[in-house]
N, C-alpha and C positions, 0 to 999 in steps of 0.2 A: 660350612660351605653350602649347604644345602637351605639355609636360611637367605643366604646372598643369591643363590638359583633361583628361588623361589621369588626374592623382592625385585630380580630382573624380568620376569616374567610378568609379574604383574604393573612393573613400568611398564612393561613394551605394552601392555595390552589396554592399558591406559593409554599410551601415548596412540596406536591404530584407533581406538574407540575415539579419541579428541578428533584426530586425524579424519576420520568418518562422517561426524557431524560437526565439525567446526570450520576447517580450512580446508581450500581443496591442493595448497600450497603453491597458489599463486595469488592469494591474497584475497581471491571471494571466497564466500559464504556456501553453505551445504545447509542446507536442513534435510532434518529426518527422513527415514524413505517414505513413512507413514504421509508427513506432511507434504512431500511431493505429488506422491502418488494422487494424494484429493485434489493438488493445485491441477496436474494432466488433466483428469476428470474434469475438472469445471472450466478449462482452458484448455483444451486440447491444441487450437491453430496456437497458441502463444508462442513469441519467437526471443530471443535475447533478452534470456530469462536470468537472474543474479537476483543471489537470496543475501540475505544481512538478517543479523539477530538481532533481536532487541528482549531485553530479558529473558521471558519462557515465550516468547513468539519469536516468529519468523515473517518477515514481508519481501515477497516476493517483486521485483521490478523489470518487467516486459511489455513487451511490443506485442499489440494485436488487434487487426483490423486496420493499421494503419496510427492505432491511436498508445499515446505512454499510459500505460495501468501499474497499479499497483494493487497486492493482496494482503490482506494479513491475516496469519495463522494461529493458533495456538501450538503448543508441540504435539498437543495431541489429534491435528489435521484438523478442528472445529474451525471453519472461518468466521472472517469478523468484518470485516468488510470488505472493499474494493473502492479504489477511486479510480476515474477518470480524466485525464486532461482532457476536455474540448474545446476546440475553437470557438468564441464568443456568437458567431454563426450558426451552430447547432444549440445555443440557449435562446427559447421561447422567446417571441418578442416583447410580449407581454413582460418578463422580466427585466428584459434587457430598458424597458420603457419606462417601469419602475424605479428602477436602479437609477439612473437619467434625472427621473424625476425628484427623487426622495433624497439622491445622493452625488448632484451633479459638480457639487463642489470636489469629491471624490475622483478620481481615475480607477477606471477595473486595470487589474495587473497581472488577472489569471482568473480563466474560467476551466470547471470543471464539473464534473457527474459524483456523485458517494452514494453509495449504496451498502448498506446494514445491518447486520441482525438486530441490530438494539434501537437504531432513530430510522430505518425505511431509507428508501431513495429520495435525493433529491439535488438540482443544480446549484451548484454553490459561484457567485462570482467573488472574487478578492481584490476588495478598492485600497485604497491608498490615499491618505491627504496628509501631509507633513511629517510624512515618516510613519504616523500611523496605521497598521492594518486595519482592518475588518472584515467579516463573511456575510454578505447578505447570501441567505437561504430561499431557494425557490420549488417549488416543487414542477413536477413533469406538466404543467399544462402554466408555468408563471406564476402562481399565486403565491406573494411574499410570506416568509413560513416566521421570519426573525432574524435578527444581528448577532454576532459574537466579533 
């Protein structure tokens, strides 16, 4: 009996512990308090906020400034980056001239900001021609950084 007490106990405390940092049982995502905690800190105005896991990270998806951001975390709170949706309005014109130029066969399909611990900031636009993507890379003043 006391072996069947014991392996209930330690379900339930497994199942509150999942329950904690997995679902909030309506179907989002929780991360860590740890990993919260540093998103507050570095986004305090952030508003409609939904976390999603992805492996041992965590990415954050909110509203702030008026603008769609995302974050991503490690579980241990270290961030890893941020992107930005901006409107093709707020990228340099200088880029946007580039782009035009080098890739006008192209359509942009989405502009946006990345910012990094490991590649730095910088605008990225996403063109499109026959199905195929690409990211032309710009930095904060338009000067073309590279394609992927």
């Amino acid at each position: 009996m006391r072996k069947l007490v014991s392996f209930l106990v330690l379900l339930t405390m497994g199942y509150v512990t999942y329950g904690q940092q997995g679902s909030r049982g309506d179907g989002s995502q929780v991360a860590p308090q740890l990993v919260e905690q540093k998103f507050q800190s570095e986004f305090p105005k952030a508003t409609q906020v939904s976390w999603e896991r992805k492996d041992n990270r965590y990415l954050a998806r909110f509203i702030m400034n008026g603008y769609q951001m995302y974050a991503l975390y490690t579980s241990a709170g270290l961030w890893l980056f941020t992107d930005i949706k901006v409107p093709i309005e707020k990228v340099p014109a200088k880029a946007k001239q580039h782009c035009s130029t080098n890739f006008g066969d192209f359509s942009i399909v989405r502009s946006g900001f990345h910012d990094s611990m490991n590649s730095g900031s910088y605008y990225v636009l996403t063109i499109k021609k026959n199905g195929v993507m690409k990211k032309a890379k710009y930095d904060e003043n338009g000067n073309f950084l590279g394609l992927n």
